[in-house]
C-alpha positions in Angstrom: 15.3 6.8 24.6 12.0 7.3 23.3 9.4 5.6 21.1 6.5 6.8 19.3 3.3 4.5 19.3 0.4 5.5 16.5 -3.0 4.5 17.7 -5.3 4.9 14.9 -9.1 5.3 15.3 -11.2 2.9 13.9 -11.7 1.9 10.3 -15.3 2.1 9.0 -16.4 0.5 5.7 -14.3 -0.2 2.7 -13.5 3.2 1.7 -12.1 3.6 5.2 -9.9 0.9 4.4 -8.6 2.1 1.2 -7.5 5.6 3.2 -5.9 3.8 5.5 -4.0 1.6 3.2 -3.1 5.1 1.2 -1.9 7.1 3.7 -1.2 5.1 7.3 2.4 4.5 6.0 2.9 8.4 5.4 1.6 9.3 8.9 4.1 6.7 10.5 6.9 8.5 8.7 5.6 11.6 9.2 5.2 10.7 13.1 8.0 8.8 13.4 6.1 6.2 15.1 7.9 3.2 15.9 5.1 0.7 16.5 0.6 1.4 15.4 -2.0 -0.2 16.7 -5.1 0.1 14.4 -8.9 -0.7 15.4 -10.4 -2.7 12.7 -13.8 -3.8 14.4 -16.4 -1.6 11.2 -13.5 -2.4 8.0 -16.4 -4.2 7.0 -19.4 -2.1 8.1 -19.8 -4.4 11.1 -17.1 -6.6 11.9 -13.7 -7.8 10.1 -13.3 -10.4 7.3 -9.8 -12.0 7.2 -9.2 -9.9 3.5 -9.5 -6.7 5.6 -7.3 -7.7 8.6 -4.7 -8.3 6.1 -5.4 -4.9 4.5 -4.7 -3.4 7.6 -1.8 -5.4 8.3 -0.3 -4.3 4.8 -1.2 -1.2 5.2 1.6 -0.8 8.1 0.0 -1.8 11.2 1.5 -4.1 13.9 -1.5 -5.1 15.9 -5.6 -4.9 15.3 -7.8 -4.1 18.3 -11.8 -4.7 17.9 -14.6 -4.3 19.9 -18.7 -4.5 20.1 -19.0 -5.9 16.6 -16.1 -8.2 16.9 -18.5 -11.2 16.0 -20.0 -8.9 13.0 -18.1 -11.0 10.2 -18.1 -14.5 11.5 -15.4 -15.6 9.3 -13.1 -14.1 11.7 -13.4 -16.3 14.0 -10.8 -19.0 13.1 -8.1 -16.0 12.4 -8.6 -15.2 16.4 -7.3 -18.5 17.3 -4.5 -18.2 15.0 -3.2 -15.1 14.9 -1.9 -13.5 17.9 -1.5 -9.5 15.9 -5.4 -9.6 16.2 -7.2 -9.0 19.9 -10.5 -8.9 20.8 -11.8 -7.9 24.0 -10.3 -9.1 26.4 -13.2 -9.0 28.7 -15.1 -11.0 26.8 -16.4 -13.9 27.9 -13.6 -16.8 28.7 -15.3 -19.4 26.1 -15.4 -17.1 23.1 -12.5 -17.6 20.2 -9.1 -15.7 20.6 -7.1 -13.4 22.8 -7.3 -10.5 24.2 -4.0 -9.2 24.9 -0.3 -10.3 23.6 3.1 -8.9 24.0 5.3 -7.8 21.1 8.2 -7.3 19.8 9.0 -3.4 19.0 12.3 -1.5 17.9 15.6 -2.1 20.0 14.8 -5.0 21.8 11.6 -3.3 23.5 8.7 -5.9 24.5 5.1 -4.1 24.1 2.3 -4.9 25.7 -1.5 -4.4 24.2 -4.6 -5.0 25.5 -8.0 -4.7 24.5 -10.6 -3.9 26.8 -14.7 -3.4 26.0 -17.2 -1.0 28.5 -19.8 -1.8 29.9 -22.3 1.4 30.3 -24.4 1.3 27.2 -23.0 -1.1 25.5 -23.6 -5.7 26.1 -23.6 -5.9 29.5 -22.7 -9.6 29.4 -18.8 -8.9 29.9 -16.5 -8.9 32.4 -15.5 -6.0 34.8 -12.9 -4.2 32.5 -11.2 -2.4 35.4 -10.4 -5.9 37.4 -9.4 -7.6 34.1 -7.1 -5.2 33.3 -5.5 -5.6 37.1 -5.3 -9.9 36.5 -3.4 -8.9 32.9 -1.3 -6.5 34.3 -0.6 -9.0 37.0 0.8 -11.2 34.4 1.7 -9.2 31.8 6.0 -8.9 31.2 6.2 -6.1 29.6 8.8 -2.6 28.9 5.5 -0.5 28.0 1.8 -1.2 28.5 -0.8 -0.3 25.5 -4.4 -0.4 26.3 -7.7 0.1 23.8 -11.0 0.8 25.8 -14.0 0.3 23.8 -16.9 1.9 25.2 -19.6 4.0 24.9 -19.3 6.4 27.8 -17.0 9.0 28.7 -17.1 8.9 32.1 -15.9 4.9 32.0 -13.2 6.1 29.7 -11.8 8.8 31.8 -12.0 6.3 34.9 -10.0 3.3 33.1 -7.3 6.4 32.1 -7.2 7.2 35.9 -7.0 3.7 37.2 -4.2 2.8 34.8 -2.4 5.9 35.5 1.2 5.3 36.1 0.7 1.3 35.1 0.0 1.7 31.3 2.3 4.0 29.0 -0.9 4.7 26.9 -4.5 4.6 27.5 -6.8 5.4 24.7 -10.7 5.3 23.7 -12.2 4.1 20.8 -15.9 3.2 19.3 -17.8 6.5 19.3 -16.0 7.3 16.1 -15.7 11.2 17.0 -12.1 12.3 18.2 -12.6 14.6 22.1 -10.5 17.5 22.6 -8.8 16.0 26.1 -5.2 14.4 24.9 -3.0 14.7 28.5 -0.3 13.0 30.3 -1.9 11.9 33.5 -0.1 12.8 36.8 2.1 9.4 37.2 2.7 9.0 33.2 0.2 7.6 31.3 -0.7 9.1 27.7 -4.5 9.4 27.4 -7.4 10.6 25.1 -11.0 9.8 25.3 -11.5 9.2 21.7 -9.5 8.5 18.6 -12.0 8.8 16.3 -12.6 7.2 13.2 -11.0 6.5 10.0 -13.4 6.3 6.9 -16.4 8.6 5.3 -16.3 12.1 6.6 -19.5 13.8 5.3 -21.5 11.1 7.5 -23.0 10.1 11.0 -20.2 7.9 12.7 -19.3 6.7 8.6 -22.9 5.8 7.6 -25.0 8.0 5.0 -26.6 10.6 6.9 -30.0 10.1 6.2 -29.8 6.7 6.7 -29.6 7.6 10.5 -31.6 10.6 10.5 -34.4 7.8 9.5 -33.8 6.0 12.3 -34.1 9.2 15.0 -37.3 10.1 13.2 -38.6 7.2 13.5 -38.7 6.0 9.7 -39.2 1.6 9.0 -35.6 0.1 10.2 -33.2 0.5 6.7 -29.8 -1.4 6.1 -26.6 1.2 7.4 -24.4 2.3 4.4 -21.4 3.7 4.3 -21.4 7.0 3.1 -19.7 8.5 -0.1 -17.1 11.4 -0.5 -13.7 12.7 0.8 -12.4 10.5 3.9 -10.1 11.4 7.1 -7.9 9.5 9.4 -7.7 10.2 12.9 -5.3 8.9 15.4 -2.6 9.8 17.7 0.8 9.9 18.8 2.1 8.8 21.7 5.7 9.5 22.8 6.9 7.3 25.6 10.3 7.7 27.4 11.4 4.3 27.7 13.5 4.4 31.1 10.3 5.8 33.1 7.7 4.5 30.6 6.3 7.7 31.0 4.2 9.6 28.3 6.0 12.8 27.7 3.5 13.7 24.7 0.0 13.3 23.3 -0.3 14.0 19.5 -4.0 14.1 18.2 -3.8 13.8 14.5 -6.2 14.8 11.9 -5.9 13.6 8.7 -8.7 14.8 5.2 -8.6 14.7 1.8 
């Protein structure tokens, strides 16, 4: 038997979240994917009120990762605690509010693991080790198929989670940079990985934001508020299909969605 699994990249500004909420439901039919995990961390330019985690959730997600900007919107905070379909990094440190990681219920019985994991090159150094926390999860993690998000900045810690996990998560993908790669594989011992979802929101922009709004900021112009820009969006994302007897990746799916 196999399952699909929809990772979508993450959702920047409102008009992101209105795409989503138009057209995740038609991607899942169109994929046949039988459980999606959506990153939510920029539905609200930085962070995630509670309004737009239920967005997400209505639009047809089962679980919302997040990230650097988790603690954008601090209204969030008390839906961390409460809701366990909502994971920040996992890394973080112990103290802060909410989970990050949580086994679910998916189609015939099958129990799916998810965890969210943050980088640490370029981005707050004040986290844990990602690679070793993912090894204490895993340790106690009782799962059929293993899910992981890694949040970060570089490449080359993305590619090096991918290989560490290989043949102990079912799926290993990046998100944050907001641009999709070109490197979807099956890694030797199983494990479905890509770099880089992408992003869902704005596509006529820098990362979602107005373009020269951040060509300001490289040419040194007076700090300005980031807003999203205007025009068509996109949704990007991808397909994983997992045999569920070897919880082995058979195939990567990159999808690109406009209009």
């Amino acid at each position: 038997m196999t399952v699909t699994i929809l990772a979508v990249g993450d959702v920047v500004s409102e008009a992101g979240l209105d795409y989503l909420s138009r057209n995740l439901r038609r991607v899942k039919r169109e994929q046949g994917a039988d459980f999606t995990v959506v990153n939510g961390e920029n539905a609200a330019g930085i962070g995630l009120n509670p309004s737009d985690a239920q967005a997400i959730f209505d639009a047809g997600a089962d679980v919302i990762t997040l990230g650097n900007h988790t603690w954008g919107k601090i209204r969030i905070t008390g839906l961390l605690d409460s809701n366990d379909y909502i994971l920040r990094p996992a890394n973080f440190a112990r103290r802060t509010p909410g989970r990050g990681w949580g086994v679910y219920d998916g189609p015939r019985g099958l129990r799916i693991g998810v965890i969210s994991l943050i980088g640490r090159v370029n981005m707050d150094p004040n986290v844990e080790n990602p690679f070793t926390t993912a090894d204490a999860i895993l340790s106690r993690m009782e799962a059929d198929l293993v899910l992981v998000d890694f949040h970060a900045e570089a490449t080359s810690e993305k590619l090096a989670m991918g290989w560490y996990l290989d043949g102990r998560a079912s799926a290993v993908w990046g998100t944050h940079t907001h641009v999709p790669t070109a490197d979807s594989q099956v890694l030797p011992q199983g494990t479905g990985y890509l770099t880089d979802l992408g992003m869902t929101g704005p596509a006529r922009s820098v990362l979602g934001i107005q373009p020269e709004l951040s060509i300001n900021k490289f040419l040194g112009g007076l700090p300005r508020r980031y807003e999203a820009a205007g025009g068509p969006c996109k949704l990007e994302a991808a397909a994983f299909v997992v045999d569920t007897a070897s919880k082995r990746c058979l195939e990567v799916r990159p999808i690109h969605l406009m209009g």
